[in-house]
C-alpha positions in Angstrom: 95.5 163.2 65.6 96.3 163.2 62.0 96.4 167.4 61.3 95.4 166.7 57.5 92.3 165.3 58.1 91.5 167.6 60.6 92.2 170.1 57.7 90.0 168.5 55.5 86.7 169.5 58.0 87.1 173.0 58.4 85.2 175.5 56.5 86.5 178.8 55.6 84.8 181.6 54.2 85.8 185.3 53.5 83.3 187.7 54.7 82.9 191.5 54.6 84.7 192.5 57.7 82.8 195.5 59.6 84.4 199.0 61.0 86.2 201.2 58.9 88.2 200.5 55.9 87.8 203.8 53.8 86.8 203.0 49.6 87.2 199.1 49.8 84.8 198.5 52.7 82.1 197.3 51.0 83.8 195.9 47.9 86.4 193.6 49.3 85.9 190.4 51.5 88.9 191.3 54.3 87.6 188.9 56.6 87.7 185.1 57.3 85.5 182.9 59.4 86.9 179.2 60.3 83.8 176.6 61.6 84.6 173.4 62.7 81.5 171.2 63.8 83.1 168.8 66.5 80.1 166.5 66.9 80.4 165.5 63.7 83.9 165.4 63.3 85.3 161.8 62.2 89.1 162.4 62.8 88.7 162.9 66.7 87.8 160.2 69.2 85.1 160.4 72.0 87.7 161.2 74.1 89.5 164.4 72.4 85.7 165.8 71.5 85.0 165.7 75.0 88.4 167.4 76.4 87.5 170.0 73.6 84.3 170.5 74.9 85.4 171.5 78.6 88.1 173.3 76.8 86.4 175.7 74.4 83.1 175.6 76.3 82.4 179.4 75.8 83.7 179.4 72.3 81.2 176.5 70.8 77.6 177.3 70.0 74.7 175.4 71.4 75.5 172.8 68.1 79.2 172.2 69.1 80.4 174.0 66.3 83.6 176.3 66.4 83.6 179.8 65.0 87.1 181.4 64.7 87.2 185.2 63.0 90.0 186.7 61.7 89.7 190.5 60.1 93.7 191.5 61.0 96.6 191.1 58.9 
């Protein structure tokens, strides 16, 4: 598994995290969402998609996508 071109699929975004976060809450994006769409990924064989699959089974939407969120330091 080459880990650059791996890289090269994911999409991050920053994103208005929710909760409280006093003056800046609703001025500064402080929070970032990583997708990955592993059906469509070229860099992984059948194989590794479908050991992902059973793997992160409750974290992939009915599409096969990935969402990762982080709003912490």
């Amino acid at each position: 598994m080459d880990k650059e071109k791996i890289i090269s699929e994911l999409s991050f975004k920053a994103v208005r995290s929710s909760g409280a976060g006093g003056q800046n809450v609703n001025k500064v994006s402080s929070k970032v969402v990583l997708t990955f769409d592993l059906e469509a990924s070229q860099v992984l064989s059948e194989e590794e998609k479908a050991l992902l699959k059973d793997n992160l089974s409750s974290r992939l939407t009915s599409e096969k996508i990935l969402i990762l969120n982080c709003d912490e330091d």
